[in-house]
VOBA-1610 file (N, C-alpha, C; in pm, whole numbers, padded with zeros to 5 digits, always signed):
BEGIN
Unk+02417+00435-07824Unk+02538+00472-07893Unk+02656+00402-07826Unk+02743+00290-07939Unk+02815+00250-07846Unk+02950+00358-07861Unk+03009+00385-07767Unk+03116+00478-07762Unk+03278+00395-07734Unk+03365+00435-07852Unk+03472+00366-07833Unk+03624+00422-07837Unk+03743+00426-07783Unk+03867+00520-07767Unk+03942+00500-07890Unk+03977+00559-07954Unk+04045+00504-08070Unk+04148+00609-08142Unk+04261+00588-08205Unk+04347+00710-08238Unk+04312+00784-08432Unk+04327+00840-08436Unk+04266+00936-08566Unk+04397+00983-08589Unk+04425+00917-08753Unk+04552+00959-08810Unk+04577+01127-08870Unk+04669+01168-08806Unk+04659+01309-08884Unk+04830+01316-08942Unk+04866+01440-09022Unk+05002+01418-09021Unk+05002+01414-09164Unk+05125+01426-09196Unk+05174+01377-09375Unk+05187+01232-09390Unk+05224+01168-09510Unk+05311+01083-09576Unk+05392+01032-09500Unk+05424+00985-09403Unk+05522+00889-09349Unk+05579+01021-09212Unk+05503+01039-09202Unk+05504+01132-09073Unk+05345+01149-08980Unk+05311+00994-08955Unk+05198+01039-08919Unk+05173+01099-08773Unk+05099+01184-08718Unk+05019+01174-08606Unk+04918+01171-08586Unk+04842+01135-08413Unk+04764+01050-08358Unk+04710+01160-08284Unk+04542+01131-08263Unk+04502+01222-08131Unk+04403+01079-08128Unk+04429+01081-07953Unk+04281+00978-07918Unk+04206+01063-07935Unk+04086+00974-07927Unk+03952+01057-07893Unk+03834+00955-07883Unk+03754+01005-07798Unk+03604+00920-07799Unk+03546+00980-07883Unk+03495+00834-07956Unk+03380+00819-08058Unk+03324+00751-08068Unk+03172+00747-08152Unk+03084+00674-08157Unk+03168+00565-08263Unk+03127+00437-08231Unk+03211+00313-08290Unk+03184+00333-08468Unk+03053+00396-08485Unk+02979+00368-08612Unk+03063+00460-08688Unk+03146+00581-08651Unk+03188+00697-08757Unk+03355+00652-08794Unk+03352+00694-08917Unk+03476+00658-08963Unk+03620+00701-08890Unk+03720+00656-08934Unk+03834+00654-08805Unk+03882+00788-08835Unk+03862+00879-08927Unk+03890+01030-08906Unk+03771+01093-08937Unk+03668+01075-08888Unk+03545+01155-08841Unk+03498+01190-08773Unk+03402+01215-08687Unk+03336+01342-08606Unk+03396+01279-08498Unk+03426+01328-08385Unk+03440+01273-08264Unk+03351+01376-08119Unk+03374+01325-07997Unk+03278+01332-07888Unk+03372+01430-07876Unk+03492+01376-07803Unk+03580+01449-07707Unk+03781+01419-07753Unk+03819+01531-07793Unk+03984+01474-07808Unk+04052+01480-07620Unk+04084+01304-07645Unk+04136+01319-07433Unk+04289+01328-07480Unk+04403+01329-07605Unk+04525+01364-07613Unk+04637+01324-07750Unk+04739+01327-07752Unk+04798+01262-07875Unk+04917+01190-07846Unk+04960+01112-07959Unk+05047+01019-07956Unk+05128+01053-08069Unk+05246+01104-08079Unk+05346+01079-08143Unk+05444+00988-08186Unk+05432+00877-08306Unk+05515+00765-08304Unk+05638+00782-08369Unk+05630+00864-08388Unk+05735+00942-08511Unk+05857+01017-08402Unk+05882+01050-08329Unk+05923+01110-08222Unk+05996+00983-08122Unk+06155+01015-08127Unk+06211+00899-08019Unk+06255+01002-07900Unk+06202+00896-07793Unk+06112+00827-07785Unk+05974+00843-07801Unk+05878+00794-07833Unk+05747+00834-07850Unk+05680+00922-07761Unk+05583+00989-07824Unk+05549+01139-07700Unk+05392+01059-07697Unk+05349+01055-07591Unk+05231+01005-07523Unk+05174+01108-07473Unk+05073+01168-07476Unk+05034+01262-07370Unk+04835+01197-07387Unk+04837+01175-07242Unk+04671+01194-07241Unk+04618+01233-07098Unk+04495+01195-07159Unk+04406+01329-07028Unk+04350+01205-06919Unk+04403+01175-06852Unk+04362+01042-06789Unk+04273+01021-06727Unk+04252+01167-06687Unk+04109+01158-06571Unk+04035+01162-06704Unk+03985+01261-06828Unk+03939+01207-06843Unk+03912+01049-06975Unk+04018+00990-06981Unk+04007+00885-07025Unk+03966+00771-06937Unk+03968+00787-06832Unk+03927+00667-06706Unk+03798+00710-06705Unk+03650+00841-06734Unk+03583+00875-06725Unk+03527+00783-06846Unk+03577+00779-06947Unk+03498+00733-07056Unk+03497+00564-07033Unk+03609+00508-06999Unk+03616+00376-06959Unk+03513+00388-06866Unk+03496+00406-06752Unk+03381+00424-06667Unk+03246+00416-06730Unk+03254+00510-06821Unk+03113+00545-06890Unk+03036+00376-07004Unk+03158+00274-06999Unk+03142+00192-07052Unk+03218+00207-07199Unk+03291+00279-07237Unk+03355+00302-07374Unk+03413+00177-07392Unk+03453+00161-07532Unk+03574+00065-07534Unk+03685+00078-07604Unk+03796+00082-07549Unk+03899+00121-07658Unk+03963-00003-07723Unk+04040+00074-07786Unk+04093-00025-07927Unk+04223-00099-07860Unk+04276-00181-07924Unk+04379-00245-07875Unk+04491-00170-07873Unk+04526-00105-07949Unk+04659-00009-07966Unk+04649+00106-07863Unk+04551+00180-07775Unk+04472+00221-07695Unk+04504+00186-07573Unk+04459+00036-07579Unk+04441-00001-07429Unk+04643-00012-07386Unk+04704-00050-07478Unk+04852-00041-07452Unk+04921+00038-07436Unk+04885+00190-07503Unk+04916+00341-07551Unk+04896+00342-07341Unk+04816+00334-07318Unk+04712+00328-07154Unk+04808+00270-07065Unk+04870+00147-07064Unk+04938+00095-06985Unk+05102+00144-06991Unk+05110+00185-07092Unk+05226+00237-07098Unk+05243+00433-06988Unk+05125+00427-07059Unk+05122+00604-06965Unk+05116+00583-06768Unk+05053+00503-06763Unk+05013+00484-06636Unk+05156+00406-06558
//
């Protein structure tokens, strides 16, 4: 199973929000997921970031891979 970090749109019409979460790469981008590690608010100035770092560095560890918007969401928190 490859396992990958990726954000899952929730929210209305032009108000969206975000929760990462690990998932299997194969399920659709708002479907089942492993584990929610936090959310992202883009809608919100300045943007609200919150994640679970320990364990998002756990899943990187574990070999996950996250998405590009992800890996930046990441550098920005840190």
């Amino acid at each position: 199973m490859a396992v990958s970090l990726r954000l899952q749109r929730h929210g209305t019409t032009h108000r969206p929000f975000y929760k990462l979460v690990a998932t299997d790469s194969r399920n659709m981008r708002d479907g089942r997921y492993i584990e929610a590690l936090g959310t992202y608010d883009s809608v919100a100035k300045p943007h609200k970031v919150s994640f679970n770092m320990e364990r998002v560095n756990y899943w990187l560890a574990q070999g996950a891979q996250a998405s590009d918007t992800v890996k930046s969401l990441i550098k920005s928190v840190k």
